[in-house]
Residue, then its C-alpha position, 0 to 999 in steps of 0.5 A: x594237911x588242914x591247915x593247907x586246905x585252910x590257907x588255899x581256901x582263904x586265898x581263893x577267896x581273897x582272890x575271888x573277893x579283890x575280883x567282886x570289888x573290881x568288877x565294882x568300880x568304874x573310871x567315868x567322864x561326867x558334868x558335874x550338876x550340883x555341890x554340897x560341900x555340907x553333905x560332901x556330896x556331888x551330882x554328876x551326869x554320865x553316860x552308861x557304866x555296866x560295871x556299876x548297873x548303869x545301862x543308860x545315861x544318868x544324873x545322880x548323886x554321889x558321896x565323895x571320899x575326900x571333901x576337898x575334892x568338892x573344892x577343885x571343881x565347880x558346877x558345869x565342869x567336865x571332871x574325870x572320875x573314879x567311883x565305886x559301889x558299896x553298901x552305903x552306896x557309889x562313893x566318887x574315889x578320885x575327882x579331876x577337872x577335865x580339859 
């Protein structure tokens, strides 16, 4: 019987944990400000994203996942992203170009 107390609590909170980090992470329509393909870093500029604690327009700088992201866009682009929150910061997950 303890094991099975064990089990549904471990799932529980595996549940509870995958909810956390998805309330954590956020699709955003931005300009990219700035490209540092040494830091692989970008500056993006977005409006207001709850989800991340954002309650206003911001500019900001954010790691990115995959350097080779940096190499599809450029400084003035519109790009479509996905970023999430971490201890070490917002990682961008996912860069595209905008139309």
């Amino acid at each position: 019987m303890n094991v099975f107390k064990c089990m549904a609590g471990g799932a529980l909170l595996m549940g509870l944990l995958a909810t956390v980090a998805a309330a954590q992470q956020a699709t955003l329509i931005g300009e990219v400000k700035k490209i540092d393909e040494s830091s692989g870093s970008i500056t993006l500029k977005h409006g207001p994203v709850p989800s991340l604690g954002f309650k206003e327009d911001v500019t900001m700088v954010y790691e990115v996942s995959d350097r080779a992201m940096l190499k599809q866009v450029k400084v003035g682009d519109t790009v479509k992203f996905e970023a999430e929150s971490g201890d070490s910061g917002f990682t961008v997950t996912k860069l595209q170009k905008g139309r």
